[in-house]
C-alpha positions in Angstrom: 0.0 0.0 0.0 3.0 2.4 1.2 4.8 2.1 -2.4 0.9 3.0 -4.3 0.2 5.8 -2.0 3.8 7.4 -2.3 3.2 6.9 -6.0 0.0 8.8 -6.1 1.7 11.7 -4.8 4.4 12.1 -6.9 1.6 11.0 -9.4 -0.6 14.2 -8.4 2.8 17.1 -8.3 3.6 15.7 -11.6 0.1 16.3 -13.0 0.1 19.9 -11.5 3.3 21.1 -13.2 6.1 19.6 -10.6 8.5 16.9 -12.3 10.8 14.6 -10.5 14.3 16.0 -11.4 16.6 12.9 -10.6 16.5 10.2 -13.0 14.7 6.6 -12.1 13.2 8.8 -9.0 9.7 7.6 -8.3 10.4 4.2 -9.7 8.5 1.5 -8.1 10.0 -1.9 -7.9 7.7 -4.4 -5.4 6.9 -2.7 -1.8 10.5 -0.8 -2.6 10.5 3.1 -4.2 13.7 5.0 -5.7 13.8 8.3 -3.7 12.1 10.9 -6.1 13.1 14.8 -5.6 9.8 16.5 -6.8 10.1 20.4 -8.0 8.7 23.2 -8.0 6.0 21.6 -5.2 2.9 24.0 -5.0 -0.3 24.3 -2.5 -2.0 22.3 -5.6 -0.5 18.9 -4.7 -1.0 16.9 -2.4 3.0 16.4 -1.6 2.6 20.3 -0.3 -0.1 19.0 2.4 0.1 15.6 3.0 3.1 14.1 5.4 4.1 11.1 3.5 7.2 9.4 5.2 8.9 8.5 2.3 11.8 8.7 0.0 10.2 11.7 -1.3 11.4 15.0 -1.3 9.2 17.8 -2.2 10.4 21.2 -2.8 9.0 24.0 -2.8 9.8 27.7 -3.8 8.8 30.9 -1.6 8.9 34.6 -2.8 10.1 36.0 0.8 10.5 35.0 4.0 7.3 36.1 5.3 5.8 32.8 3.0 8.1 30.5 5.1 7.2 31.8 8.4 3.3 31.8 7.6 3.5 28.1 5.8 5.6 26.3 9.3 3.2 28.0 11.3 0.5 26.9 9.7 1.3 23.4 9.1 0.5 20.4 11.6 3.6 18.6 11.0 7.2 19.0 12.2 9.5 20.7 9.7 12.8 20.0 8.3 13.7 22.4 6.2 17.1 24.0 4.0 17.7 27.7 3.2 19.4 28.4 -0.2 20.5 32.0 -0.3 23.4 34.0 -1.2 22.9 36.5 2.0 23.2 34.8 5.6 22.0 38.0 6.9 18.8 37.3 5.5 19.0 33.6 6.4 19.9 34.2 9.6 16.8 35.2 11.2 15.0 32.3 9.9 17.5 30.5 12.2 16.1 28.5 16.0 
């Protein structure tokens, strides 16, 4: 069931515009899935809402900061998370 379900969410981002951007990701062989890196993951898909516990990675794009804060505090789940930037002032107080 695990393998089907993850498959339906990659399924769903790819359907709305995301792709999965390493090659064989998403592959399903038996109750076993190749890790899939989905982008660019949007409030459309599922992947954006639903905690999956897989060897999925969505990610997602933000225009500023403020997006970040409002989308962790909104969400029900625990957050792992990476900041890309060119400016560690600006990453900084994003920082626990």
């Amino acid at each position: 069931k695990k393998p089907a379900y993850l498959a339906e969410l990659v399924g769903d981002a790819v359907a709305k515009g995301a792709r999965v951007v390493n090659e064989g990701g998403g592959t399903l062989a038996g109750a076993l899935m190749t890790p899939a890196v989905v982008f660019p993951v949007s409030r459309e898909m599922r992947l954006w809402h639903e905690e999956q516990f897989g060897p999925v990675i969505p990610v997602g794009v933000y225009r500023d900061e403020a997006e970040v804060v409002e989308y962790v505090r909104s969400s029900p789940f625990g957050q792992q998370a990476a900041l890309f930037t060119q400016s560690t002032d600006a990453a900084a107080p994003l920082i626990d």
